[in-house]
N, C-alpha and C positions, 0 to 999 in steps of 0.2 A: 545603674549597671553594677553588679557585682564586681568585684577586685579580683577575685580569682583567675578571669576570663585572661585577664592583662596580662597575669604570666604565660599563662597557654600564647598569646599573642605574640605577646614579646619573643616566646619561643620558638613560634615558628619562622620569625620574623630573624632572628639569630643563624636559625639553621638552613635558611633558604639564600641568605647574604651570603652565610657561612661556603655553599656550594656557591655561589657566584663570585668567589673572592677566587675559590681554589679553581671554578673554569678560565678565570683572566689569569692566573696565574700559569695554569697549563697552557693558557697561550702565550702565555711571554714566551715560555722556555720552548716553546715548538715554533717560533720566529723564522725559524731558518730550513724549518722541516720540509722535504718536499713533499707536494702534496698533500699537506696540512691543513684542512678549511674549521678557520676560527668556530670556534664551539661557544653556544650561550645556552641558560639555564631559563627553562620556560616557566614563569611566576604564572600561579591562577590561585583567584585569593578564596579561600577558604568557604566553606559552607557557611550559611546564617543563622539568627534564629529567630525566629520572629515572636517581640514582644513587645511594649511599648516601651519608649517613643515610638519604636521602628523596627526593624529587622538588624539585628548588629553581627555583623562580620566578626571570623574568628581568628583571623589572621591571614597568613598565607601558605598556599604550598608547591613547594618545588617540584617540580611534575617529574620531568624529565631533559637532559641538557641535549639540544640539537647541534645540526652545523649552520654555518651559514653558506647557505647552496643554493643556486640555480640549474634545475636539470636543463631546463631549456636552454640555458645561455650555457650549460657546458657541452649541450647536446650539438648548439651551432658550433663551437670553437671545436671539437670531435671532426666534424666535416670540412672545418677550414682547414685544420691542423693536417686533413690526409692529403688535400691538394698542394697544401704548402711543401710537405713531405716531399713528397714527387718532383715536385718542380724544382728545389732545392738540391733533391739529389740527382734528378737529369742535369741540370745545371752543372755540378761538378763532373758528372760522367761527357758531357760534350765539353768541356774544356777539355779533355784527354783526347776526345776524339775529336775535336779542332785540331789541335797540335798534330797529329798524324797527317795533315792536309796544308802543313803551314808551308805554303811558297814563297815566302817572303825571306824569309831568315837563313834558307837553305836550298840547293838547288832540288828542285822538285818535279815532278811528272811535266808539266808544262814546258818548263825551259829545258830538260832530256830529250822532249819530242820536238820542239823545234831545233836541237842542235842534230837531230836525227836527219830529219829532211837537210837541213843545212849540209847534212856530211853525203846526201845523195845530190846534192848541187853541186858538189866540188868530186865528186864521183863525174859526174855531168861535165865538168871542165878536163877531166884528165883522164875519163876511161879505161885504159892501157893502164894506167901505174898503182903498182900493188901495195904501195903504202897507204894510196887515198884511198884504197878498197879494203884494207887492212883498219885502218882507221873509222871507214865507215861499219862493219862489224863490230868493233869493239862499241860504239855509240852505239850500235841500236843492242848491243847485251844489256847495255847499263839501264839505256830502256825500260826493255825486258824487265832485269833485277828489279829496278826500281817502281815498276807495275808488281810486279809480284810480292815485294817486299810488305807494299804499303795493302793489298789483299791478306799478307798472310799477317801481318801485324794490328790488322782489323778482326780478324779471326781470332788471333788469341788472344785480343782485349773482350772479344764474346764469351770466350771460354775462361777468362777470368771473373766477367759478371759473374757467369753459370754456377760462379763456387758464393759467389754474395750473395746470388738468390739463394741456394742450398741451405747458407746461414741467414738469412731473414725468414726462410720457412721454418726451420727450425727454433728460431726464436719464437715466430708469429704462435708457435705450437705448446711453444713452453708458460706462454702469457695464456694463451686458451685454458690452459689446464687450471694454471692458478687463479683464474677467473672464476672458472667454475668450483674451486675449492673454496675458495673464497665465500661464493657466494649459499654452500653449506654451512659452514663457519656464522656467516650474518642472519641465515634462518635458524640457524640454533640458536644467537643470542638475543634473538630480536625480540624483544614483548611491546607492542605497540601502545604507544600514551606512556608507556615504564622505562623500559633503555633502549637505547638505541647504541650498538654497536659502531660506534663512531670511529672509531683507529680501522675498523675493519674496512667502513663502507668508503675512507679516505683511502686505502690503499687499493682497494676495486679500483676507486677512480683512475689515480692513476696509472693501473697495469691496462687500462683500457686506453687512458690516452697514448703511451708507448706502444700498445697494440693498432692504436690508429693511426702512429707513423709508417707503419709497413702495410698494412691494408685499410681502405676506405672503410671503416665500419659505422652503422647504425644502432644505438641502444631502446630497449624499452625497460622501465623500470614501473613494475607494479609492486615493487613494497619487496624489502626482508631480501628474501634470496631467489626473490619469483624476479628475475633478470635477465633479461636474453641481449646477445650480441651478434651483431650479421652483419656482412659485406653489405654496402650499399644498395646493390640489386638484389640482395633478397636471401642469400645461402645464410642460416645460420651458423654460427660459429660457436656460443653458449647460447644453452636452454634451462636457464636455472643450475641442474648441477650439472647435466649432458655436457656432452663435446662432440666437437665435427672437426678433423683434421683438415688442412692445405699438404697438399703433397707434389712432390716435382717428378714426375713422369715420364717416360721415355717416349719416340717415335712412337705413333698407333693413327690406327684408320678407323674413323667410326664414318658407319653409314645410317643416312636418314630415308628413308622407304617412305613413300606414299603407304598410306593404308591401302588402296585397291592393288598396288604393283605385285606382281609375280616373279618378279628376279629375284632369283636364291643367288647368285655369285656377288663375290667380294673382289674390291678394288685392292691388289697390289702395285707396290713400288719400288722402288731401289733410286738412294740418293740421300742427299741431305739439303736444306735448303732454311734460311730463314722465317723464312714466310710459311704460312699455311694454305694449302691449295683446296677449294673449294671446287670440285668437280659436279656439273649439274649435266645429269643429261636431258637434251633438249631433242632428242629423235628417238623411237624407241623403234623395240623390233627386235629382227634376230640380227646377228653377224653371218656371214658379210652381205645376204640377201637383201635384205632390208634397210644397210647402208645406214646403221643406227649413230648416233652424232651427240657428241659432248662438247661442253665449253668449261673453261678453267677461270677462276678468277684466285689473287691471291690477296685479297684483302676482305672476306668472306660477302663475293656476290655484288660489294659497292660497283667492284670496277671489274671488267672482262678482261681478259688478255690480248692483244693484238696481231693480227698480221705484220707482214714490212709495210703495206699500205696503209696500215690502220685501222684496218676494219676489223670488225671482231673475229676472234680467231677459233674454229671450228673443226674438230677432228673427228675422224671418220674412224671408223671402229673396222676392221677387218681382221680377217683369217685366214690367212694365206696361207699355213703350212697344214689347214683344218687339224689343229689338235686339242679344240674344244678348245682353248682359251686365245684372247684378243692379240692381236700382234704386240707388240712394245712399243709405245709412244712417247716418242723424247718432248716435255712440256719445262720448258725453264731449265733447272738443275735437276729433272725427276725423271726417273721414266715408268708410265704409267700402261698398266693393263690389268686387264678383268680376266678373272679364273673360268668365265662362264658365257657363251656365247647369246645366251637364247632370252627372249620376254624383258629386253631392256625397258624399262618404263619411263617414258617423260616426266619428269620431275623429280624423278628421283636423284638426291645428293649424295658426295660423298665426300667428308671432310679428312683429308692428309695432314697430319703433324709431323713434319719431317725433323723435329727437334723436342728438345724436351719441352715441355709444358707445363701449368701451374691445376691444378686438379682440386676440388672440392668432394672431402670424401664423406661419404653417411654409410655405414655398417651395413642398409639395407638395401642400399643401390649402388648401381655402378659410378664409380667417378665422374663428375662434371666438371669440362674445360671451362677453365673461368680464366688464361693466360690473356693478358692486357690486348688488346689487339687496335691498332688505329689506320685506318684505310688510308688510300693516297690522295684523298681530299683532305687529309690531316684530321679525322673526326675519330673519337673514341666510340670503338664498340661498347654501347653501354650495356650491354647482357655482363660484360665481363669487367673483371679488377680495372679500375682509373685510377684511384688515387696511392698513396704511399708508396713507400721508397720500391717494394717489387713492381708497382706499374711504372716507374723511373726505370727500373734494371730490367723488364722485358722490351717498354719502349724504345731504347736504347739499344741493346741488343740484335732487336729482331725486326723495328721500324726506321730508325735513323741507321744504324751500320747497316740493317739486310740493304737498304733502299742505295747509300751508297758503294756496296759490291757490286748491285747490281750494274747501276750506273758505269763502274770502274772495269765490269766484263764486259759492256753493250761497248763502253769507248774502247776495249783490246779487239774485244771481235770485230770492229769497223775497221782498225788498225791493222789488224791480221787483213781480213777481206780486201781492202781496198790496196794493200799493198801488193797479197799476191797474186789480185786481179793482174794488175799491169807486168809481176815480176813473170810470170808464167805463159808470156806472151813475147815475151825477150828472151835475149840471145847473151850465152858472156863471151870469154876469148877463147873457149873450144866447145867443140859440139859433143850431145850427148850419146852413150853407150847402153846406159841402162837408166830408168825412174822409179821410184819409188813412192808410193803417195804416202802422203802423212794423216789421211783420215780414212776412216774406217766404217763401214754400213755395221749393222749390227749381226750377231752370227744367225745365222739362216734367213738374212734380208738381202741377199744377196740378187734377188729374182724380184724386187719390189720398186715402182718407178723410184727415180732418185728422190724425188721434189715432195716424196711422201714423209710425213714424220715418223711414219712404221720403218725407214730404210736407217734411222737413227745417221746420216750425215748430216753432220756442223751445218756445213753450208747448203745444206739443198733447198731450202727454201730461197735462195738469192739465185738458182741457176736459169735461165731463160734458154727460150729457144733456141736454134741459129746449129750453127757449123764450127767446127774446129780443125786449122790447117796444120799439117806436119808438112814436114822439109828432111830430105833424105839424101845424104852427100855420101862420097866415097871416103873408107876411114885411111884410105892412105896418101891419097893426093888432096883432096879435100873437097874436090871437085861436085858441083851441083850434080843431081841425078835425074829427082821427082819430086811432086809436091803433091800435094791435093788435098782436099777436106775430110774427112772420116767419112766414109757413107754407111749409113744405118737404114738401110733400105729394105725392108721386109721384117725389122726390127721392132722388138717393144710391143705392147698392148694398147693400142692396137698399132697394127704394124705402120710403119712408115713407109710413105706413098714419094715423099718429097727427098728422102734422102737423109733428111736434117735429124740432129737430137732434139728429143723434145723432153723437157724432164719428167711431167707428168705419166711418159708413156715408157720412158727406157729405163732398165736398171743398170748396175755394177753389170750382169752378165752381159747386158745386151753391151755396153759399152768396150767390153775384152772381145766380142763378138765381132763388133764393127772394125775393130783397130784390125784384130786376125785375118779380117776378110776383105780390109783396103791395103794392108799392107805383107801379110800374111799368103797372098796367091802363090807369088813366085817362091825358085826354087833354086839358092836358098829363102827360107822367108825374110824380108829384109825388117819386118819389127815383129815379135810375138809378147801378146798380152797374157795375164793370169792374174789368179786372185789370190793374191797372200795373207789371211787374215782378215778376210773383211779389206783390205785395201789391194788397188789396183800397182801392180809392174807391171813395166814396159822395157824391155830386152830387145838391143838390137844385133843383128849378125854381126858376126868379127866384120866383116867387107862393110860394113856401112855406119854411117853413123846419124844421127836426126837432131833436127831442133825444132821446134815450136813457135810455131805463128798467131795470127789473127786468129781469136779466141771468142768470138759473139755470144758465147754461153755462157760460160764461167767457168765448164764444168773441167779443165786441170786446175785450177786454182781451190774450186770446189773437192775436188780429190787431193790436194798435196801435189801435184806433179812441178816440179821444175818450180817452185814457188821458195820464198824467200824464210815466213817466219813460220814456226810450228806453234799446235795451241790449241785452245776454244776460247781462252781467258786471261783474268786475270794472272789465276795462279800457275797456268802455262805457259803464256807467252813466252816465244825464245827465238833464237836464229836456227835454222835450219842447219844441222850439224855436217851436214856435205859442205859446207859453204865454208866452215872454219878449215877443213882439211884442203879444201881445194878456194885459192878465193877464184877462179879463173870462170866457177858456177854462179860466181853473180852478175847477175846480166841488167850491164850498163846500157847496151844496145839491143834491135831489133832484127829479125830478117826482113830485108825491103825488099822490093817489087822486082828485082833479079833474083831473087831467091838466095841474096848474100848477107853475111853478118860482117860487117865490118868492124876491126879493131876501136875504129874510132867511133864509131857509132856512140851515140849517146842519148838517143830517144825516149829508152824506157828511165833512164834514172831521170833524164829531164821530167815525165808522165810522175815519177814517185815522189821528184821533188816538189812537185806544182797543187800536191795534195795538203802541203800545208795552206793550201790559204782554197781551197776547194771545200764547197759545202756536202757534207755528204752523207747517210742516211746511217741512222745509229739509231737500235732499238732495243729497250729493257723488254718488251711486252707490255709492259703497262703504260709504257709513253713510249712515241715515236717521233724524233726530233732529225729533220729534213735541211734543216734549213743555216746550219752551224758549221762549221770547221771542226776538227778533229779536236785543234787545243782549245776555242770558244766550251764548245762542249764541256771540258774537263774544266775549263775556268769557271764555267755555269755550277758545275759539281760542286769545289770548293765556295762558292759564293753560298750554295743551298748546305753545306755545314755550317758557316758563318751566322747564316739565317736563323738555322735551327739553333746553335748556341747562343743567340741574343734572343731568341726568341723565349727560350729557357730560362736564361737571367730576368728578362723584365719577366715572365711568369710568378717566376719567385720570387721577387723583389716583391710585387703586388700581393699576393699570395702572404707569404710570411709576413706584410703589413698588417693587414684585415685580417690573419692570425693570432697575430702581435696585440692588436685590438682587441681580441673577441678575448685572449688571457686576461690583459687586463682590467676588462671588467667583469670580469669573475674574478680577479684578486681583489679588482675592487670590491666586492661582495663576500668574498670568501676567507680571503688573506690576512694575514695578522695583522695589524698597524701598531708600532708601539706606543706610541702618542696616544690616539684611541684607546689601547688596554688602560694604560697609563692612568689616562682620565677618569675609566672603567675602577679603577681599584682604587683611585681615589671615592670617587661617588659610593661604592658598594664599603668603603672603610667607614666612610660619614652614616652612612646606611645600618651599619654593624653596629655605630657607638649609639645611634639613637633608638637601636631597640635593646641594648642593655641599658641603657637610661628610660625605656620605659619596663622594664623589669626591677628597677632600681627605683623608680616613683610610685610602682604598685607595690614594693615591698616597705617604703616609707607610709604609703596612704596604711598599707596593712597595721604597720606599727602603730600609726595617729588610732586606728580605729580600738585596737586592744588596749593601748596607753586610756581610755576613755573609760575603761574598768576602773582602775586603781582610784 
């Protein structure tokens, strides 16, 4: 072998150490860097030549210095890392909204409603005296307040998410951008087998993993800057250098048409509501001929909505005032109708966002709802966002708080109901002159049965058939006069044969109808009805005065008459404002079977107290629970916060482990170790000094050889 070669050898062997001294070096100093993965310098030994003895190597060459990387092991810990995200951050958001339900530490919903009934038992003991009736007003405000409080303090922890989603889209928006800048940056400097733009393709990584804390994403990497990023179901987010925004969106209705349907009208609404309502129609045709029929689900389709019995619940489409568009249908917190009567088609959906939403935008199509969505079987919509901290902040938002508002009005509206069933059938310590109802049909529903959800009354679906008795005393001696039931006798659609209310068949008119024409003959009339508003007065002559009896219907309790609390809800619930100025209207007693209210009477508050420990029918629409107490109920509620916030903690416990896990071995692979380097610059210094010693022994052989002149 020639000496010559030895230097060329020794020299590459010099300059190839030489970059693997300075790559262990740049790792020492980037120890702490985040998202730094250790870089090594790829040795391939040199071309040959072939002669005898053999083919001899000509040293080495340093190709190009890589990282050390796992795409797959970063691509798992990407996916762990969004669920981890989520759960961590639902976890701290239900700790805030545990504490709005804490009964433990503070008096709360539970013990307010039984010192309620409590104070209609000691109403029950003293009837006559105006303190213990004074006293029982002020308990059921604090109630009230304290229903109201805990809805509207639910509400604006929603509307404080809404401004954290605002800023995680906006962030999610600002890492999209620089992803894709990035990843122009890394196809300009990439030369494949020559450099490798390593600081670049370390900081991709991690604006991707911080982009995977807030949305669930999925990576491909085919090389350089050919990189794409997409939500786990499939939207992309970068396309190499492209970008696709997330955007937060206001209320909007998109409809989904059969290909064969023929309905041109669109579904409006008016309202606001947590949830998204999934309106499917299930009877086509025209309105009102064909008696076309929709069903509503608000967890898209998993689950239907219900009647009070539980059955699935199904609304008729009609047109009653025929002005080409469908009546107004109160469904939940919404009220829904179609622009257009005619060609409704079976199948055809229409999806409500009665709040803001999470939107997936592309320049060349319309936005796509991707807003997190999990039914009330607890299962995630997977078409749309699951993981990261925005599926924590709509989960929260719009599945755990909607689900307990809802909850917190199904238990006021039982409240309300069951109280002024019984209050509106009682008598207090004087009789009445005028009424007033507290709920109201909707404007021009005034001619439409009660019990229909086009007549937009709270209560009409709770009213049943039967009779409703009035009592008519003289307003200056006090003395009994008449009594009787309302007769609705040629009344209603179709008319009535029996006399009785029927809801299905009477409206608000028919009901001012019946009162005018049972009590209304004589001369003076001794009660005259009208409609103020969508709600019913009842005005009696100066000479007379009336009270209210056996009620089989519901329908003054149904209407606000002579009844105790005003409301639909949460955010309403109150005492009834005649009550504070007069307490003499709340009626302890009943008229009994002489047609007398006696002072002492104490029936009906006994009937209001007895409801604390009575089971009784409270409906969200998406559950119907029969079988509970008023406070069971709401203790049921607090227990399913509870639920849901351990259920949140051990997610992310587990979660951020197998996260925890999946970093670490990738820092095992990727991370600097100084110990390691350490060894590393040790070995490559040993490495350095034995190819200038063999530069050094080809330059001595050199010498021996010339020295052989002389």
């Amino acid at each position: 072998m020639a000496i010559s070669p030895l230097f060329n050898i020794g020299t590459s062997a010099l300059n190839a150490t030489s970059a693997c001294i300075s790559t262990t070096g740049n790792n020492i100093a980037n120890v702490d860097t985040e998202g730094y993965n250790r870089q090594y310098v790829r040795l391939e030994d040199a071309y040959s030549l072939d002669k005898r003895p053999g083919a001899q190597g000509q040293g080495v060459n340093a190709t190009e210095i890589m990282r050390r990387f796992n795409k797959f092991l970063e691509k798992a810990y990407l996916g762990k890392s969004s669920v981890a995200s989520r759960w961590d951050q639902q976890s701290t958001l239900m700790s805030t909204v545990q504490s709005l339900f804490n009964e433990s530490n503070r008096t709360g919903v539970s013990s307010m409603m039984s010192t309620f009934f409590n104070a209609w038992q000691d109403l029950a003991a003293r009837p006559s005296d105006s303190a213990t009736r004074q006293s029982l007003l002020s308990n059921a405000d604090n109630l009230s307040q304290l229903i109201n409080s805990t809805s509207e303090r639910l509400k604006k922890y929603q509307s404080q998410m809404d401004e954290s989603i605002r800023d995680q889209v906006n962030k999610a928006n600002d890492l999209i951008k620089s992803i894709a800048d990035l990843n122009k940056q890394i196809d300009a400097h990439s030369v494949p087998g020559v450099s490798n733009p390593n600081m670049l393709l370390d900081k991709r990584d991690l604006l991707v993993r911080q982009l995977s804390e807030i949305v669930d994403v999925n990576v491909n990497d085919r090389g350089a800057g050919d990189y794409t990023v997409s939500t786990a179901n499939g939207y992309p987010l970068v396309n190499g250098s492209e970008t696709y925004s997330l955007e937060v969106q206001g209320p909007q209705v998109e409809a989904l048409r059969r290909p064969e349907s023929t309905y041109k009208g669109n579904l409006v609404y008016e309202g606001t509501d947590s949830h998204e309502y999934t309106v499917e129609v299930i009877r086509g045709g025209n309105a009102p001929a064909d008696a076309p029929q929709i069903r509503v689900s608000l967890d898209g389709g998993k689950t239907w909505l219900m009647d009070e019995n539980g059955d699935e619940a199904r609304y008729t489409l009609t047109d009653f005032d025929s002005d080409g568009k469908t009546d107004p249908i109160r469904v939940g917190n919404l009220t829904l109708s179609f622009d257009d009567v005619n060609d409704f088609y079976a199948g055809d959906t229409f999806t409500v966002v009665p709040k803001s939403g999470l939107y997936w935008v592309e320049p060349t199509r319309g936005p796509v709802n991707i807003t997190p969505q999990v039914g009330f079987n607890g299962m995630d919509n997977t078409n749309r966002l699951t993981g990261g901290k925005l599926a924590a902040l709509y989960n929260v938002r719009d599945d755990n708080c909607g689900r307990y508002l809802d909850e917190l009005d199904a238990l006021s509206r039982s409240l309300i109901w069951e109280t002024n069933r019984l209050h509106s059938q009682g008598a207090g310590l004087e009789k009445l002159s005028y009424a007033q109802g507290t709920y109201s049909v909707y404007k021009n529903a005034t001619n439409i049965p009660l019990s229909m959800a086009q007549s937009g009354l709270t209560f009409g679906s709770k009213l049943t058939s039967g009779n409703i008795m009035f009592n008519i005393y003289d307003a200056a001696t006090g003395d009994y006069i008449s009594s009787g039931p309302l007769d609705f006798t040629g009344l209603g659609n179709p008319p009535s044969a029996s006399g009785n209310f029927d809801p299905a068949a009477h409206s608000l008119e028919d009901v001012v109808k019946a009162i005018n024409n049972t009590y209304g003959a004589g001369t003076p009339a001794q009660l005259t009805a009208s409609i103020q508003d969508g709600k019913l007065l009842i005005e009696s002559d100066v000479s007379v005065n009336f009270a209210l009896g056996a009620d089989t219907t519901g329908l003054m309790a149904g209407l606000g008459i002579n009844t105790f609390f005003t409301g639909n809800g949460a955010d309403d619930i109150a005492v009834r404002d005649e009550l504070h100025t007069n307490l003499n209207l709340v009626n302890a007693g009943a008229v009994n079977g002489a047609h007398e209210a006696n002072p002492g009477d104490m029936s009906t508050a006994e009937s209001i107290a007895a409801l604390a420990n009575k089971a009784v029918s409270i409906s969200t629409g998406w559950k119907v629970s029969t079988g509970q107490t008023l406070s069971e109920y709401f203790n049921a509620t607090v227990s399913t916060v509870g639920a849901d916030t351990r259920t949140a903690q051990t997610n992310a416990e587990y979660n951020i482990a197998l996260a925890t896990d999946l970093d670490n071995q990738v820092a095992s692979l990727g991370g600097v170790n100084i110990d390691e380097e350490m060894s590393n610059l040790i070995k490559f210094q040993h490495s350095y000094t034995a190819a200038a010693k063999l530069i050094t022994t080809a330059d001595e052989m050199l010498q021996t050889l010339l020295g052989l002149k002389q």
